[in-house]
LUMLUMRO-644408 format. One record per residue: x, y, z of N, C-alpha, C in turn. Coordinates in steps of 0.05 Angstrom, whole numbers, plus 5000, padded with zeros to 4 digits. Atoms other than C-alpha are relative to their C-alpha. Layout:
BEGIN
XYZXYZXYZ
...
This chain:
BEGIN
501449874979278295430888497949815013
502650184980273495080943497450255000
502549874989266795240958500350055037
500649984979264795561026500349775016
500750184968264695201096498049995010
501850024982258694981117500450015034
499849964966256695091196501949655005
499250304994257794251195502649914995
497150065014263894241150501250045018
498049904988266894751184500349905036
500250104979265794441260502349754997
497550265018268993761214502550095006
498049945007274794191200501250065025
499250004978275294471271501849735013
499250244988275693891303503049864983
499250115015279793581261504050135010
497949824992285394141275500550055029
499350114976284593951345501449835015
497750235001287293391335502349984984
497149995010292593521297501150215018
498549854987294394091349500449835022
500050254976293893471399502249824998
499150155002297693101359503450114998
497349955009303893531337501450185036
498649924972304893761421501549695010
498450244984306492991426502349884985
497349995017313492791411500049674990
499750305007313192171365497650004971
501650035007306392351331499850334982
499749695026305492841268497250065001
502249875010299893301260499349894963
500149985033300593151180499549695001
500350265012299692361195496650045009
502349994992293192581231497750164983
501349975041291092971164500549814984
499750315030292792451121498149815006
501750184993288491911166497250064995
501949994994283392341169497850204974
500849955026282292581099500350264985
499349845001284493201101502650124983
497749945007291593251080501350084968
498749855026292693431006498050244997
501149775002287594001015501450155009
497949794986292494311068502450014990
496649915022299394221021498750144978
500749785022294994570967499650265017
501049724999291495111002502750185011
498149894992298795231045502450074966
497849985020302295170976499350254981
500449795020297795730943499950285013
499549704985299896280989503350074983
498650045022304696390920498950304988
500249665015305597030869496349994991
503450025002297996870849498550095021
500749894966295597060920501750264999
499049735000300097720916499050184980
501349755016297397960852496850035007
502349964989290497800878499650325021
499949814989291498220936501750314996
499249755012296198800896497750164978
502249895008289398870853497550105015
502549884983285299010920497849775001
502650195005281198390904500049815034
500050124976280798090979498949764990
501050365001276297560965500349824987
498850225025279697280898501549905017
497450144990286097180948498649835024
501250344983281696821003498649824993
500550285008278296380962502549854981
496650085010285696300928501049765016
498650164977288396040990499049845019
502650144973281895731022500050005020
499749984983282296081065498049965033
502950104986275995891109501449785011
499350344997278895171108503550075024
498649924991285395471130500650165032
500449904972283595881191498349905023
502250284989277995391212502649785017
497750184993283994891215501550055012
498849864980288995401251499049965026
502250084979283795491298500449785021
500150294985283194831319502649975020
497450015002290794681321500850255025
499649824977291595321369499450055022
501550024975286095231416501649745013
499650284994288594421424503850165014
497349974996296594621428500050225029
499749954975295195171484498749835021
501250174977290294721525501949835008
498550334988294994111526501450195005
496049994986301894411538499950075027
501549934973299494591607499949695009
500750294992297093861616502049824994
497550085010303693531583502250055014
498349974986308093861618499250025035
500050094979305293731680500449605005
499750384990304892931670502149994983
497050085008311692941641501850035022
497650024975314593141707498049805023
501550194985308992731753499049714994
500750265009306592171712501349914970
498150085037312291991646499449824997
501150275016310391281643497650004991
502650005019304391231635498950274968
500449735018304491881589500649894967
497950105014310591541550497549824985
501750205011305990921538497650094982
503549925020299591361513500950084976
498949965031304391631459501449814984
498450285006306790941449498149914981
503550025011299690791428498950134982
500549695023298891411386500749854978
498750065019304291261350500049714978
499950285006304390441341498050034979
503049935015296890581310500450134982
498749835030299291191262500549834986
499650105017303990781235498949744985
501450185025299690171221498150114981
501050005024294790531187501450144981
499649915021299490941144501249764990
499550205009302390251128498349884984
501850125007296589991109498450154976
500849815017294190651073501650044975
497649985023300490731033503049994988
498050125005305190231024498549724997
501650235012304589700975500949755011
499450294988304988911000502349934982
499950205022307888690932502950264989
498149805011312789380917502850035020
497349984985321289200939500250245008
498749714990322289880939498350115014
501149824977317290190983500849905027
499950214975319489591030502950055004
496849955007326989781019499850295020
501049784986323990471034499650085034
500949964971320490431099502449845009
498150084982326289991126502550155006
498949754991330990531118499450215015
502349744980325791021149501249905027
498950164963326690471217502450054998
496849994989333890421212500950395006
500049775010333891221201499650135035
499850024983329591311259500649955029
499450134973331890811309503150245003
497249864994339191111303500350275007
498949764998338491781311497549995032
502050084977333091591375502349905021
498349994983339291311403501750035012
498849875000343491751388500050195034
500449804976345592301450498550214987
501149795012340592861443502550194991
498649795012343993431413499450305019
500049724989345294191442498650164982
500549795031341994711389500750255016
499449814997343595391399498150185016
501749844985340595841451498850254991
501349704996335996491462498449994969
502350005021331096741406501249794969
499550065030334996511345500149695000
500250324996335395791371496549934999
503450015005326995901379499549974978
501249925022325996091311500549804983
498950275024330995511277497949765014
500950244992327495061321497350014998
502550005012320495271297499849934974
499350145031323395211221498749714999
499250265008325394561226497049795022
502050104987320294321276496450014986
503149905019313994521226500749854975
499050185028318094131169498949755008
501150234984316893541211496850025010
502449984997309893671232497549994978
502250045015307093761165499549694985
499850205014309893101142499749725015
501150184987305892471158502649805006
498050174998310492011196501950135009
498949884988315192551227498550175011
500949914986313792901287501550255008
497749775005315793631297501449925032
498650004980316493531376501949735003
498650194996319892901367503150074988
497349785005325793381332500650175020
499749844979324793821380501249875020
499650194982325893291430503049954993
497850125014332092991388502450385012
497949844997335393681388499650195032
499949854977333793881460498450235001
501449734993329194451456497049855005
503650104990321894001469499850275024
500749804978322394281537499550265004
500549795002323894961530497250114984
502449975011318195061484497449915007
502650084983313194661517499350225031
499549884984314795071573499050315002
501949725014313395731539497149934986
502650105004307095481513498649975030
502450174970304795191589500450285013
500949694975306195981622500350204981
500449815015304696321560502150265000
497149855004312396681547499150204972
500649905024309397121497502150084976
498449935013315697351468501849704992
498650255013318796611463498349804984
502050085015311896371433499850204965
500649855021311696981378503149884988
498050025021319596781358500249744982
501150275002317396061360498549964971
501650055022311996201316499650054977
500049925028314296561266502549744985
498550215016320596101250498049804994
502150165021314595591233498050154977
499949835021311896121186502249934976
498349985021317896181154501149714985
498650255005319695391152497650034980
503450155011312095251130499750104974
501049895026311995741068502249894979
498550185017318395431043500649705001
499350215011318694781051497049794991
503050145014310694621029499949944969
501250035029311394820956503049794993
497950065013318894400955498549575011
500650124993313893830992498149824984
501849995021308693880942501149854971
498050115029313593720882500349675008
498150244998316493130913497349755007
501950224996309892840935498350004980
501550105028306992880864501849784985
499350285022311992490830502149865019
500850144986313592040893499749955018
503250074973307791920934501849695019
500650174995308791200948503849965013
497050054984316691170965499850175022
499149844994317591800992497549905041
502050144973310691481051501049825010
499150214987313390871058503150075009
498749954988320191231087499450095016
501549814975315691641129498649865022
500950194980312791021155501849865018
498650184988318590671171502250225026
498749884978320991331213498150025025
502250004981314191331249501449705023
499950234984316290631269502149915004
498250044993322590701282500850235023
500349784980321091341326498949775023
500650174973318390761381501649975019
498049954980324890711412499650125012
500049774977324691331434498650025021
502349964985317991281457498849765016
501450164976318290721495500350015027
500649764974316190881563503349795019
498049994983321890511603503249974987
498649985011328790701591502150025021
497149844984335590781625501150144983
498749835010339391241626503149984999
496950105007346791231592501350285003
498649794995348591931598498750325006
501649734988347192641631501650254996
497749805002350093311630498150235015
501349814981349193931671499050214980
501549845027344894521630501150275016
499649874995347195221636498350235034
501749964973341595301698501049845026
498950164981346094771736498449835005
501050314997340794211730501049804987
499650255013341993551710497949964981
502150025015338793361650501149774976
499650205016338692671611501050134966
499549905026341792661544501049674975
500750255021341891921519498549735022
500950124985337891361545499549774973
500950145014336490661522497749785007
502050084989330090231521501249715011
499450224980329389651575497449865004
502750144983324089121597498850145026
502349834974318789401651502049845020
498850054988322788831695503150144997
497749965003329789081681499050265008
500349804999327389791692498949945032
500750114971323689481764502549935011
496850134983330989191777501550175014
497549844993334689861778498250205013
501449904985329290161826498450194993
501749775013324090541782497149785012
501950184997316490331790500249974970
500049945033315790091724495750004995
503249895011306890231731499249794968
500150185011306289611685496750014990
504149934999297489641685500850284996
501149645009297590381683501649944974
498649875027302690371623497349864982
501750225034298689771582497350154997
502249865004292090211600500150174983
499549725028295190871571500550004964
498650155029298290451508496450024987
503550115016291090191490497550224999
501549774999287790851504501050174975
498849925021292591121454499450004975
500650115025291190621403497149954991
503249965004283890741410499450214990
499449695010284391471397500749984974
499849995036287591361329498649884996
501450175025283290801307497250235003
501749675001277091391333499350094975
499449695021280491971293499049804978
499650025023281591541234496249844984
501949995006274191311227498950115001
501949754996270391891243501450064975
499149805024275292201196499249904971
500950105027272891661136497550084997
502450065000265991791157499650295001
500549714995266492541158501050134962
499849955031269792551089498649824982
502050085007265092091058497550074996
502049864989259692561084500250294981
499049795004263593141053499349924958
500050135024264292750985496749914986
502850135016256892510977497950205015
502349844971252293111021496849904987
């Protein structure tokens, strides 16, 4: 069990879930690598992992407040919070500079990302250990390939929402996968960003429960695997972070399209290109705006990730 939330903690914790609701609307960049950087992250696979039969007999004895300090819960809705306020503000803002400004957008999550993965590289993966290095290079080969792969169709109307909240929250909690970057992969980013930016209430509630349902089962099967291995199991997560760049690099042609049941055109594999080679076949390629957005990016993580040492250090010694 934790102690209470101070006014300061809890502001800490806010924030904090701001940015991970900042981070898991962008496709490339995990909410769970932005708890992990920022010191957070094995508090939220416990407290999500103890919503378990212990928490049910709590609350079948009437005892309320045994099952919210069970589930810490303070720390837990503090952190929601955050994460809810951040995810409706942006998707509004996202999906407008995804259809008016993609490069430079492309490039700021280029920057996100590049940054993540050095510091989870650097956080946890050893210099001197073949196999974590065996590890993350599978992670790249893992990610690159399925980045340039053709996106995929998933299945329409609510029940395609709900699988694609599942599986999209599996990826979100785990540092180094990104849920919208699945989302993205299997073709539903859009739609969902979409309902999020004009508030679709009924495609947001089917949305949100399939991450419910992913989140309560695959935390405690997450929990197992990252006690007995931590150190492999990161350094594959690194090497998908950084092999997710493909995707995310801002200029790309495009290799193939297909029409969508609305009769638009809509990309469905593309591969990356030099800013000139992308200037050749008549795009601007915004070369200064991209390198601005890139480095704005990678300023933002290095930020998060020191406030976040200096906020848990604070937390650790009051």
């Amino acid at each position: 069990m934790t102690s209470p939330l101070s006014a300061q903690r809890g502001l800490g914790i806010f924030l904090r879930g701001v940015a991970m609701g900042a981070a898991d609307v962008v496709p490339g960049v995990s909410g769970g690598t932005i708890a992990l950087i920022t010191g957070i992250y094995d508090r939220l696979l416990a407290a999500i992992a103890s919503a378990n039969i212990d928490a049910v007999r709590f609350l079948l004895r009437g005892d309320m407040q045994g099952a919210w300090r069970h589930i810490d819960g303070a720390f837990l809705v503090t952190l929601l919070a955050g994460i809810a306020t951040s995810v409706l503000l942006l998707a509004r803002v996202i999906h407008w500079l995804l259809a008016h400004h993609p490069l430079p957008l492309w490039s700021f999550f280029f920057g996100l990302v590049l940054a993540s993965a050095w510091l989870l590289r650097k956080q946890e993966v050893s210099q001197t250990r073949a196999a974590e290095w065996l590890a993350l290079g599978l992670g790249v080969l893992l990610a690159a390939s399925i980045g340039l792969a053709p996106a995929t169709s998933f299945i329409a109307g609510p029940l395609g929402l709900f699988l694609a909240g599942a599986l999209a929250i599996c990826a979100m909690i785990l540092p180094g996968i990104s849920g919208s970057f699945i989302l993205l992969l299997i073709g539903m980013y859009a739609p969902v960003i979409k309902a999020l930016s004009t508030l679709d209430v009924a495609a947001i509630v089917v949305f949100v429960a399939g991450c419910g349902t992913g989140l309560l089962g695959f935390t405690h099967v997450l929990n197992w695997v990252l006690r007995h291995y931590r150190r492999l199991v990161m350094a594959l997560l690194t090497g998908f972070l950084l092999g997710s760049l493909v995707t995310l690099w801002p200029w790309q042609a495009v290799l193939a399209t297909t029409i969508d049941r609305h009769g638009e055109e809509r990309v469905i594999q593309t591969h990356p290109v030099t800013p000139s080679q992308f200037a050749a076949q008549g795009g601007d390629a915004q070369l200064w705006q991209c390198l601005g957005a890139g480095l704005l990016g990678l300023g933002v993580i290095v930020v998060t990730q020191r406030r976040g040492g200096v906020a848990r250090s604070s937390e650790e010694h009051p």
